[in-house]
C-alpha positions in Angstrom: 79.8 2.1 213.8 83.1 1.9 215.6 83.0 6.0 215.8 79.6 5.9 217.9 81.1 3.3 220.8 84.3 5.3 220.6 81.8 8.4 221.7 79.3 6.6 224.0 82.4 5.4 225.4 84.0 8.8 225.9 80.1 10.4 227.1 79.8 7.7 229.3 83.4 8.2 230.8 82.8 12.1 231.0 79.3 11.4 233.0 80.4 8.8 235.7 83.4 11.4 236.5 81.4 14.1 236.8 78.5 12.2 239.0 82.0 11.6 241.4 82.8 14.8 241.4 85.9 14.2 239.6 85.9 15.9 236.1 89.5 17.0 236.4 90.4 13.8 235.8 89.3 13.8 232.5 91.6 16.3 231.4 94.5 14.9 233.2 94.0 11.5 231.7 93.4 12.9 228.6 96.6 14.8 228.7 98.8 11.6 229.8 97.1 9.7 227.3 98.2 11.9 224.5 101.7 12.4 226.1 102.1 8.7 225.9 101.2 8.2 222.4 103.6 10.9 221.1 105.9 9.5 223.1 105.4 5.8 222.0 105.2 7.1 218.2 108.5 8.6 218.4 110.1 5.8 219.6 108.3 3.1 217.2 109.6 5.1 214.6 113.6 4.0 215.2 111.8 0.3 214.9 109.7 0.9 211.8 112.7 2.3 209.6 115.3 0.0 210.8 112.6 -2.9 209.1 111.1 -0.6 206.0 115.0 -0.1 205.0 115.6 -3.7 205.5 112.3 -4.2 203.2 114.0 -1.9 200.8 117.6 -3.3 200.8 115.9 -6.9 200.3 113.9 -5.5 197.4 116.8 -3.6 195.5 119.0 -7.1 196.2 116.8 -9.2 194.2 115.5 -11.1 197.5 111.8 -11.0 196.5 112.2 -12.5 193.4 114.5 -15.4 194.8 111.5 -15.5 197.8 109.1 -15.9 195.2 111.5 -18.7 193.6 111.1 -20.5 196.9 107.6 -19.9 196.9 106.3 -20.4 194.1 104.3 -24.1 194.8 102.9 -22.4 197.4 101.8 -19.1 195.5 100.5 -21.5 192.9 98.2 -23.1 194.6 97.1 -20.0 196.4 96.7 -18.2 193.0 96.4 -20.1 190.3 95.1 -17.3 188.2 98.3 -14.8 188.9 101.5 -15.6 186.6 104.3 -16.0 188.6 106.4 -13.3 187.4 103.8 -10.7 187.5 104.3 -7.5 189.6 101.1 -8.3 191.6 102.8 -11.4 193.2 105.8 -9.5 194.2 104.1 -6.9 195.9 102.6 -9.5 197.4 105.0 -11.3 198.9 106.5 -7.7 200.3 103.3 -7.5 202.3 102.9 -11.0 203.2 107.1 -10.1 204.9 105.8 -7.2 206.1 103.3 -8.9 208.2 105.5 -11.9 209.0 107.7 -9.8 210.8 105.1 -7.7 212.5 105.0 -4.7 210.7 101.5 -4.2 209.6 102.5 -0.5 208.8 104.5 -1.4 207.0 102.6 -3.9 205.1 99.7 -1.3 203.9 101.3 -0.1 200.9 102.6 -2.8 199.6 99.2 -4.9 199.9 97.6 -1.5 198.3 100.0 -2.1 195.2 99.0 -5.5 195.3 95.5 -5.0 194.9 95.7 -2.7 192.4 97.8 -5.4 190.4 95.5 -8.2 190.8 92.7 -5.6 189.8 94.4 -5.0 186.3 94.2 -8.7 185.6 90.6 -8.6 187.3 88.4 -9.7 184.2 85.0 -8.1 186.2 85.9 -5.0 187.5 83.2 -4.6 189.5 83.7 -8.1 191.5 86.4 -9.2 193.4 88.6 -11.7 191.7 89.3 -15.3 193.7 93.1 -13.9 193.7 92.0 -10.9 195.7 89.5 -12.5 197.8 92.0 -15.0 198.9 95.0 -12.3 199.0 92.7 -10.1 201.4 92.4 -13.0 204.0 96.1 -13.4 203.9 97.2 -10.2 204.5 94.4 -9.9 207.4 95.5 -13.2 209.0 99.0 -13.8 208.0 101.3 -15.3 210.5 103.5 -13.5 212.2 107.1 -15.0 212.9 108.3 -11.6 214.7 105.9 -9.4 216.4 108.5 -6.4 215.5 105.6 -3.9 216.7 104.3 -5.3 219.7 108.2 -6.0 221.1 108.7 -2.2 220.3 105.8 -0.8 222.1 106.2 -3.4 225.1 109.9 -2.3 225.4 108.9 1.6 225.3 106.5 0.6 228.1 109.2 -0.7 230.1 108.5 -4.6 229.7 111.1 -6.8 231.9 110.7 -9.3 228.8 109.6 -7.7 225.9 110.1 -10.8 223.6 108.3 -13.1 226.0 105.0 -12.9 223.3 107.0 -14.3 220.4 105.5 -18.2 220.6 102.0 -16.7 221.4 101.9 -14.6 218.9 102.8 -17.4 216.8 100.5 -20.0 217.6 97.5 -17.2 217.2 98.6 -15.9 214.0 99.5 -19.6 212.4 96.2 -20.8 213.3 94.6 -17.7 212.1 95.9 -18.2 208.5 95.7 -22.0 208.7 91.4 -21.1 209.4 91.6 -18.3 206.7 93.4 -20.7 204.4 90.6 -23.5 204.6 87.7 -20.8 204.7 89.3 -19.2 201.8 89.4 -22.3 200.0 86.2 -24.1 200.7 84.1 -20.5 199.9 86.2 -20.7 196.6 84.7 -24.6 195.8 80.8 -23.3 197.4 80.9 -20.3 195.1 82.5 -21.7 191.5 79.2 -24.6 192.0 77.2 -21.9 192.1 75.5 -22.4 196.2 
């Protein structure tokens, strides 16, 4: 569906610059549009392996499992059917800190290990379990402490104050998980009574 309005976006674009008489500006737009995302790419990169290496280092140091120490009446509650030593909660927790500070990126393989984790302690392989249900609308709506994306691509663009989204970008995201949280929870009680 998103493919279609991406081309009856691009048609219609085409069209109204060519009823003006305009249709160079297509191309020209087109080409500053594609220079800008190389250029953008390029310089997200320094940004997204200064944080994956951090990930890394954190990882090989033993900080996930002393995170998941810390965490663990929290991660209990949110999956009670995962044991807490498990590889599916550490992966995990490496996405859920991969979306706390802003690199969804970075968070995708770590949330792809994680589901395929939870799905070898999935009794009913053909169902999502609760644990993956309720993992899913974390790593969709996780708060984010440290928009590490967003401040890089705002300081390539040349932002006076790059940082300046930090506290809205936290209020959004905390509230977003807080509603995920509850929906999460209360679908959990509708579906085990069987409504």
């Amino acid at each position: 569906m998103i493919n279609i309005i991406w081309l009856l976006m691009i048609i219609s674009g085409i069209i109204l610059a060519s009823l003006q008489g305009k249709p160079e500006i297509i191309t020209q737009t087109a080409f500053q549009a594609a220079q800008a995302a190389v250029k953008y790419s390029l310089e997200l990169v320094g940004v997204m392996s200064f944080w994956l290496g951090m990930m890394k280092i954190a990882e090989e140091a033993g900080l996930v499992r002393k995170l998941a120490t810390i965490l663990r009446p929290f991660t209990r509650m949110l999956f009670p059917s995962v044991p807490d030593w498990h590889p599916a909660m550490g992966a995990m927790l490496m996405n859920l800190s991969a979306n706390i500070l802003g690199l969804g990126n970075a968070a995708t393989p770590f949330g792809l290990k994680a589901m395929q984790e939870l799905q070898s302690l999935n009794r009913e392989k053909e169902q999502a379990s609760e644990a993956m249900c309720t993992f899913l609308a974390l790593n969709t709506a996780c708060i984010t402490f440290m928009p590490t994306m967003i401040i890089g691509i705002r300081l390539s663009a040349g932002s006076a104050n790059p940082t300046e989204v930090v506290g809205t970008t936290l209020f959004a995201t905390a509230a977003g998980m807080s509603v995920a949280v509850m929906a999460d929870n209360i679908l959990r009680r509708i579906f085990r009574q069987g409504v």
